[in-house]
N, C-alpha and C positions, 0 to 999 in steps of 0.2 A: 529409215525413211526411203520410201522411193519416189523416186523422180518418173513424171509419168513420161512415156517413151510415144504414144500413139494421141496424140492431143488432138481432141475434135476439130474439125475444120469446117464442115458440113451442115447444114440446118438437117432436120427430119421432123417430117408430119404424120404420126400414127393416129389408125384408124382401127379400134378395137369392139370387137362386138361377141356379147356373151350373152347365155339367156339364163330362166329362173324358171322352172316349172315346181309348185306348189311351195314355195321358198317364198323367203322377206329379204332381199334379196340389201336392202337397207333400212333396219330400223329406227324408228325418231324417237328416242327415248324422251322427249320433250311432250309428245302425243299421250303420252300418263299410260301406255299398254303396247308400247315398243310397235306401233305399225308401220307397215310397210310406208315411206316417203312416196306419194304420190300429189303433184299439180291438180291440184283444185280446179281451174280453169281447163286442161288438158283432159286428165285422168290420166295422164302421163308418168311410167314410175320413175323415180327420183333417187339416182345415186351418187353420193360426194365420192370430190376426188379424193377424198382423206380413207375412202373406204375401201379404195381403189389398191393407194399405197399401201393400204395396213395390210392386204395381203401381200400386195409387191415385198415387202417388210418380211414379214413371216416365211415367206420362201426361201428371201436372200442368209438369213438367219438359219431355216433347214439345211439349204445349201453349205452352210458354213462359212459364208462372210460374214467379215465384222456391222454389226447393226447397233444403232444408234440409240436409236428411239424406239423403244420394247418395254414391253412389261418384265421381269424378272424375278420371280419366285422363287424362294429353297422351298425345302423341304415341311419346314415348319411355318409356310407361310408367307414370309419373312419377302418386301420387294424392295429391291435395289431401287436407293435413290441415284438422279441424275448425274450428282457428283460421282459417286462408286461408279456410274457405268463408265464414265469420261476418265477416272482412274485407271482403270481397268482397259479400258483401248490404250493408253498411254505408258502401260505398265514397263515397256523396255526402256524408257529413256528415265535414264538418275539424274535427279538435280545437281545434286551434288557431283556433277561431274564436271559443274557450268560456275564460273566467278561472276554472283552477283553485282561488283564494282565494275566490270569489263563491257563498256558497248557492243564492244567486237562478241563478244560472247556471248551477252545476252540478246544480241539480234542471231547469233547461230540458234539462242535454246528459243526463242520464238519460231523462226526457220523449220526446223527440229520435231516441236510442237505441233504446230501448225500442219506438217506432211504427214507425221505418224497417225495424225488422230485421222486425217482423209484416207490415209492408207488402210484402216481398219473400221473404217466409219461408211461401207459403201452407201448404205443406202441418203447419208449426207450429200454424199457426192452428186448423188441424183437429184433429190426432191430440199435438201439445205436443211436447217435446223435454225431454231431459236440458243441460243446457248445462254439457259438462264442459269448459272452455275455458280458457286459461292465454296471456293478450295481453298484450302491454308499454305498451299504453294502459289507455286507462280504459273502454274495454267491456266487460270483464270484471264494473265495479264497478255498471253500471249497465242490467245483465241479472240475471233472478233465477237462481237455481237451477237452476230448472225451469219449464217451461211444461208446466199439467194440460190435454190436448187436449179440448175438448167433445165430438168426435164420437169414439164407442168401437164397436167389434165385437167381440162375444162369438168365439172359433173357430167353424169350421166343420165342420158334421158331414153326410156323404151322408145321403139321405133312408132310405137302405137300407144292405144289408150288400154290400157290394161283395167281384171278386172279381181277384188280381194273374195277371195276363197271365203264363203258365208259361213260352208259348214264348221270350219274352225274357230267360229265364235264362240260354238259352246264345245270345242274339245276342252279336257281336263284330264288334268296327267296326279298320279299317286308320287308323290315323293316319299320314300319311308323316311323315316328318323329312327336314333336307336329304341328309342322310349317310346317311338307308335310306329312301329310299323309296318300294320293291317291299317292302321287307318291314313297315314301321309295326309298330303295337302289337295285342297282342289279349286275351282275356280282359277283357273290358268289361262287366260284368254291367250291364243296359238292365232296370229291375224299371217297372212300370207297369199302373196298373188295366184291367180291361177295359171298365167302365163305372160313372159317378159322378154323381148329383145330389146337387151340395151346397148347403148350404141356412147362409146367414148372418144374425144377427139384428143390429141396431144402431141406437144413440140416439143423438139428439144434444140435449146437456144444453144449453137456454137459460141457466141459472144461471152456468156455465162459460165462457160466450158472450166475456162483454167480456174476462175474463184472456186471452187471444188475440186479441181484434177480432174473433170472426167474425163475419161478416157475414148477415145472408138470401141474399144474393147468392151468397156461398161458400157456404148450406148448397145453394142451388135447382142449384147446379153440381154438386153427387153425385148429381142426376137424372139425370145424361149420361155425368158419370164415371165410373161404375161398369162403365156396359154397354161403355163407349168402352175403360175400360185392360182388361176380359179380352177384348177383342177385337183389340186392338193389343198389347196385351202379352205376350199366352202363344205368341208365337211359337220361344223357341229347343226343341231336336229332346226335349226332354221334357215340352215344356209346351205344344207345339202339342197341336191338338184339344180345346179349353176354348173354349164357347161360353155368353154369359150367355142366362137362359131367362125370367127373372121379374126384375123390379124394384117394390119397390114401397115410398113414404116416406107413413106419417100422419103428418099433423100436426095437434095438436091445439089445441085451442081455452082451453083449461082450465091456467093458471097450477100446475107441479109435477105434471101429472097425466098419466099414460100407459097401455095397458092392461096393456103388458108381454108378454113371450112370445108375438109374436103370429106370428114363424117356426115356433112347433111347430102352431099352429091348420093351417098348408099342411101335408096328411096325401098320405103314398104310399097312391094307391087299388090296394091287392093285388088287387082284381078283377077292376083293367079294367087292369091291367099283367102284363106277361110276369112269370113266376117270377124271385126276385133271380139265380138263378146261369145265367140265360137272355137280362139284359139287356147290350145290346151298344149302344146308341142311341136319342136322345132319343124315336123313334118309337114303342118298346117300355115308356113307363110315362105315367104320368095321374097329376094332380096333382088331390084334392078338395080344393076351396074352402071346404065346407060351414059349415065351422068359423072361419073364418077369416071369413067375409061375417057368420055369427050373432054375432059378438062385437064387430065393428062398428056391426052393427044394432043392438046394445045401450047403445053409445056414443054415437050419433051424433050427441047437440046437444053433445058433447063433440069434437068432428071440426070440425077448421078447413075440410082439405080432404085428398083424398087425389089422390097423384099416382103415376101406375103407368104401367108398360110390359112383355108379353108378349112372346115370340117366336110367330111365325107356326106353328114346329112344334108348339110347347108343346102336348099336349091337358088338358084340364079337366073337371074331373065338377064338377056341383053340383044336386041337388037329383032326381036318377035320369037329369041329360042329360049328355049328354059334347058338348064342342066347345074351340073354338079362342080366342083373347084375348077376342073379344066376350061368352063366357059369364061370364067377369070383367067385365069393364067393366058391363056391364049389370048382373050380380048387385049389384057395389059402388054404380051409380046409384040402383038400389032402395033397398039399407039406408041411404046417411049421405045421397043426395040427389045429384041428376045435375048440380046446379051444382056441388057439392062436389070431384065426380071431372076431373081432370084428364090427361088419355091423353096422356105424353112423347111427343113427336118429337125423337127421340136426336138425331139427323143435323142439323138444321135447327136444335132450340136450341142446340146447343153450340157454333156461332160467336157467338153472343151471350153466351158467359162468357168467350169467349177475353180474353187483353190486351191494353186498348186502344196503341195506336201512339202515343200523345200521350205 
């Protein structure tokens, strides 16, 4: 087990924005044809935060930390139940190494328990787990209930009224089989937006820190993660064309204190973007800052630091200019201060979260 060394101190409020071009960027398997989640009332497209993680999940798993909550397949099929996987993270510690008459003992093998399974369980440490488990040992007795995850995301909502791609109503795809197939299947209803900037908001509660371990370390790694799993993750045939566009984590300086809602301050500028039933592509809308740099400005001896990253297409208004990452960066060096700001390099930090080989 390890003892965490870098224990959160800090609040942080991430501001996450990715887009969807011809993609279902979330489907409601509840809709009887898997459609894209869109507000009724809005036309606004509609992504859970569970959709969110499950890529967060799938990366940190690529990556090679230990993951929790997964699907788990052999070869023949075959998926790991929950017990096996929680076996399976706990595999170095022997029972039998523990005197079940012994207090002293049996509060080390809970102790014991307790750190190995977070140690190998990253993505618990973040987002928490349900621990519905039923084992013929004693890990059962010396896991709680539940782990409450510190890092949370609100769903996600487009910045706009998006609008579902018609002609894929009647695409129809051939499946062969081995016994037909020239003739496969057809009637495949393929439902998919034609264009999406979605826009996510998310804390991560210091308070909640130590009930998981998380670490600093764990939180500076959603600096990378983010951009890393929707770009490696939205690859199968409905979920390609999802590219992240804004990342951006405060951290604050002030014990309980955050500003809150600082995803709705990032405004779709209507007038330096195509009409909403005209966008097709990132190159067709503009993101104002305005609002989002003045509310900073107003914080800033409250601002530990802030650590951001744009895409290169992203365009930006702020203050009557339009431009490219630089008009952020610089805006934000202005309001909380240019030592403050810190510009991710996705690519080049994220081997320095990977797991070490020791």
């Amino acid at each position: 087990m390890t003892e965490p060394t870098d224990t959160v101190e800090n609040r942080s409020e991430i501001i996450f924005l990715y887009d969807a071009v011809d993609a279902n960027p979330n489907g409601n398997p509840l809709s009887g044809s898997n459609r894209p989640r869109i507000d009724p009332q809005t036309n606004q497209a509609i992504v859970t935060d569970v959709r969110l993680k499950r890529y967060l999940r799938d990366q940190l798993d690529d990556d090679g930390h230990g993951v929790y909550i997964r699907n788990v397949h052999s070869d023949d099929g075959y998926q790991a139940t929950r017990e096996e996987l929680l076996e399976a993270r706990l595999k170095e510690i022997d029972l039998d190494g523990y005197d079940t008459d012994d207090d002293a003992d049996m509060q080390q093998l809970r102790d014991d328990v307790f750190g190995t399974f977070l140690d190998n369980s990253t993505d618990v440490r973040y987002f928490g787990a349900t621990m519905s488990i039923d084992t013929e040992d004693d890990y059962e007795d010396a896991l709680p209930d539940h782990f409450t995850g510190p890092v949370q995301f609100s769903p996600g909502k487009s910045m706009h009224a998006v609008t579902e791609n018609e002609e894929y109503d009647s695409l129809t795809s051939v499946i062969a089989t081995q016994g037909e197939k020239e003739q496969g299947g057809f009637d495949l209803d393929d439902h998919r937006i034609q264009y999406g900037l979605i826009r996510f908001h998310g804390l991560v509660d210091e308070h909640g820190a130590p009930d998981t371990n998380l670490t600093r370390s764990d939180v500076q790694r959603l600096d990378t993660l983010c951009w890393r799993a929707i770009k490696n993750q939205t690859i199968s045939r409905s979920k390609v064309g999802q590219e992240p566009r804004l990342y951006c984590r405060v951290e604050y300086a002030d014990e309980s204190y955050h500003l809150g809602g600082l995803d709705k301050d990032l405004q779709f500028d209507e007038e330096a973007s195509a009409p909403e039933e005209e966008l097709r592509n990132v190159r067709d809308v503009t993101v104002a800052i305005d609002e989002f740099v003045q509310r900073l400005s107003g914080a800033s001896e409250r601002i530990a630091r802030v650590r951001v990253v744009v895409s290169d297409v992203l365009e930006l208004s702020y203050d009557g200019e339009r431009g490219g990452p630089d008009l952020l960066y610089e805006a934000l060096g202005e309001a909380v201060g240019s030592d403050a700001v810190q510009i991710v390099d996705v690519y080049d930090e994220h081997t320095e979260t990977l797991p070490s080989d020791e």
